[in-house]
C-alpha positions in Angstrom: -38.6 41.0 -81.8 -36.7 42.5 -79.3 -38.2 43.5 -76.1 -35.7 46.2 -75.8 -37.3 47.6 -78.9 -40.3 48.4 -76.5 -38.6 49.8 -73.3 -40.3 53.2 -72.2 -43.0 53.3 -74.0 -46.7 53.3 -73.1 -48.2 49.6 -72.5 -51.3 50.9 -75.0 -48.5 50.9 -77.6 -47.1 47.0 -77.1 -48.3 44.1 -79.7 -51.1 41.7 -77.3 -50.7 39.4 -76.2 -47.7 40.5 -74.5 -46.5 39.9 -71.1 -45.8 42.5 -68.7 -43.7 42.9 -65.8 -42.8 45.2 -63.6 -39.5 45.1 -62.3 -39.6 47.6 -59.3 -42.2 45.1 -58.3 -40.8 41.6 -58.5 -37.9 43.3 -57.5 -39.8 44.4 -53.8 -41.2 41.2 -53.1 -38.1 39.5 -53.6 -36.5 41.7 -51.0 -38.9 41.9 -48.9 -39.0 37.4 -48.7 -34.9 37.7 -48.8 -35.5 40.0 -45.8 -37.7 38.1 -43.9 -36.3 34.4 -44.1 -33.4 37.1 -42.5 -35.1 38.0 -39.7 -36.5 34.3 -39.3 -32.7 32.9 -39.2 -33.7 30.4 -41.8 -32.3 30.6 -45.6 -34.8 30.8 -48.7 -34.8 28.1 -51.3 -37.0 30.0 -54.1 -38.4 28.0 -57.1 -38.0 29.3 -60.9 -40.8 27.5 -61.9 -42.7 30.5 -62.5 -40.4 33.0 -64.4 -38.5 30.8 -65.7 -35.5 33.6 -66.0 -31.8 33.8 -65.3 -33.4 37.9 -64.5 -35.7 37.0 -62.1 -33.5 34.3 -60.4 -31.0 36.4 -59.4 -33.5 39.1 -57.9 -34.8 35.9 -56.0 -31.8 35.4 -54.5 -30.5 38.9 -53.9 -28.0 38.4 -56.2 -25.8 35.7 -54.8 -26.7 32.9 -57.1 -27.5 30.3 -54.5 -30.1 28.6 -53.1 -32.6 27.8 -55.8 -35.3 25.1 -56.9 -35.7 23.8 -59.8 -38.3 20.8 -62.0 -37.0 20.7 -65.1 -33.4 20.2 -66.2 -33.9 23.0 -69.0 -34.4 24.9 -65.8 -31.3 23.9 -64.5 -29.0 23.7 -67.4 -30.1 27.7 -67.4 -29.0 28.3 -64.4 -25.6 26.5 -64.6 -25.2 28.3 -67.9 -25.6 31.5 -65.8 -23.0 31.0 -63.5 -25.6 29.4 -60.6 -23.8 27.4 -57.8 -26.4 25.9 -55.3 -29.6 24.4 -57.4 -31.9 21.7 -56.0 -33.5 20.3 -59.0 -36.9 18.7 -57.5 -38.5 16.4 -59.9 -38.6 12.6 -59.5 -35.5 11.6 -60.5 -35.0 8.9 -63.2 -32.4 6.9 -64.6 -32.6 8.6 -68.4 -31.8 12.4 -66.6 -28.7 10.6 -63.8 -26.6 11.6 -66.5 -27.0 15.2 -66.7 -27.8 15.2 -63.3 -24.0 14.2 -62.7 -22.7 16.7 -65.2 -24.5 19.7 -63.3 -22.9 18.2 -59.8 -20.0 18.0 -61.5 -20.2 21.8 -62.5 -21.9 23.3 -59.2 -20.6 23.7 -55.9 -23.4 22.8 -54.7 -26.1 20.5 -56.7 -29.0 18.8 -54.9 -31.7 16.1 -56.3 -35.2 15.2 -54.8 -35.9 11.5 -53.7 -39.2 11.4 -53.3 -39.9 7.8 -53.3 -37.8 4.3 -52.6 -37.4 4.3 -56.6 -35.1 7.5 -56.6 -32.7 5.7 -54.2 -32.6 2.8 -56.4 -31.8 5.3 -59.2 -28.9 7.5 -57.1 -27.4 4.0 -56.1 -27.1 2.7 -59.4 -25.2 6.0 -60.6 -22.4 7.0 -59.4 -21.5 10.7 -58.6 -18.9 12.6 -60.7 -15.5 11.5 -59.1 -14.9 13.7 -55.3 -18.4 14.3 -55.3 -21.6 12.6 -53.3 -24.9 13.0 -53.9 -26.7 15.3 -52.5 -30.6 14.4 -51.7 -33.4 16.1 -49.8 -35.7 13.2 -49.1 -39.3 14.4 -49.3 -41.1 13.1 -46.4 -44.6 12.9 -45.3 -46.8 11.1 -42.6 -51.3 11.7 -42.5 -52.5 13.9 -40.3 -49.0 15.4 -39.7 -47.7 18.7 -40.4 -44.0 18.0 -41.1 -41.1 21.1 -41.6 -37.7 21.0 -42.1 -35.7 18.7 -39.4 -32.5 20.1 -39.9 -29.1 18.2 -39.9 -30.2 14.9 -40.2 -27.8 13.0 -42.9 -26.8 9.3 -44.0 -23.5 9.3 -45.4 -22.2 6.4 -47.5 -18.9 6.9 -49.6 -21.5 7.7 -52.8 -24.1 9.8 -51.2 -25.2 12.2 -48.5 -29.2 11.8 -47.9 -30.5 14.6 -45.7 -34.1 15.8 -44.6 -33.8 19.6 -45.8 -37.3 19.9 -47.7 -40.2 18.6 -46.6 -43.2 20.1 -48.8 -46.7 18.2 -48.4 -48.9 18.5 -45.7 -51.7 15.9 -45.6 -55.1 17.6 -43.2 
């Protein structure tokens, strides 16, 4: 069924279960985050974990198509397939996924994995990039009792790879 087949009429009228959104909503608090990280000087990385929509992805990032996070490569196969050019897919990488992984470097401008452990780095350095390309990693990092953010420009180079601390997401109390 078409969900088209449903615009403008009364939600006591749509089949249940049925999900509802509002747009004007979603639409607010994406602006109003965009707006924000703005004001902050810093740039939003929003996950589509949620949605799960080429829609909603684009409200998220005010229509540029950049600057998005993503755990599953269905997620960001989507995305490419949508004309998305900055993703950083954030699952624990593994060998079995390096080589789609290479194919959505190969078609972003900019496509970013997640090492999250020693074993990832083992994985990126037995892959190679697609050829003119390095990889480009956000190394998740995390010490107790510490409350870590982002550290900026930090990289290791190495003619296959660029490692950089961008996102740094647990925060151990």
């Amino acid at each position: 069924m078409s969900p088209s087949k449903f615009a403008g009429l009364p939600l006591s009228s749509l089949p249940t279960p049925c999900f509802v959104v509002d747009r004007s909503v979603v639409m607010s608090n994406c602006s109003g985050m965009l707006a924000r990280a703005s004001q902050l000087g810093v740039q939003l990385r929003t996950h589509v974990k949620t949605h799960k929509t080429v829609e909603a992805a684009k409200m998220q990032t005010g229509g540029t198509r950049r600057c998005l996070v993503t755990s599953t490569m269905a997620e960001t196969e989507m995305l490419a397939a949508a004309g998305f050019d900055d993703v950083l897919y954030a699952y624990p990488l593994s060998a079995a996924h390096m080589e789609r992984n290479a194919q959505m470097m190969a078609r972003m401008e900019e496509y970013h994995v997640m090492a999250h452990d020693q074993e990832a780095v083992r994985v990126l350095m037995d892959h190679a990039p697609p050829e003119g390309k390095k990889w480009r990693v956000s190394l998740l990092a995390a010490t107790k009792s510490e409350i870590l953010r982002t550290a900026g420009d930090i990289s290791i180079e190495s003619p296959i790879y660029r490692i950089y601390i961008l996102y740094i997401e647990y925060i151990y109390i």
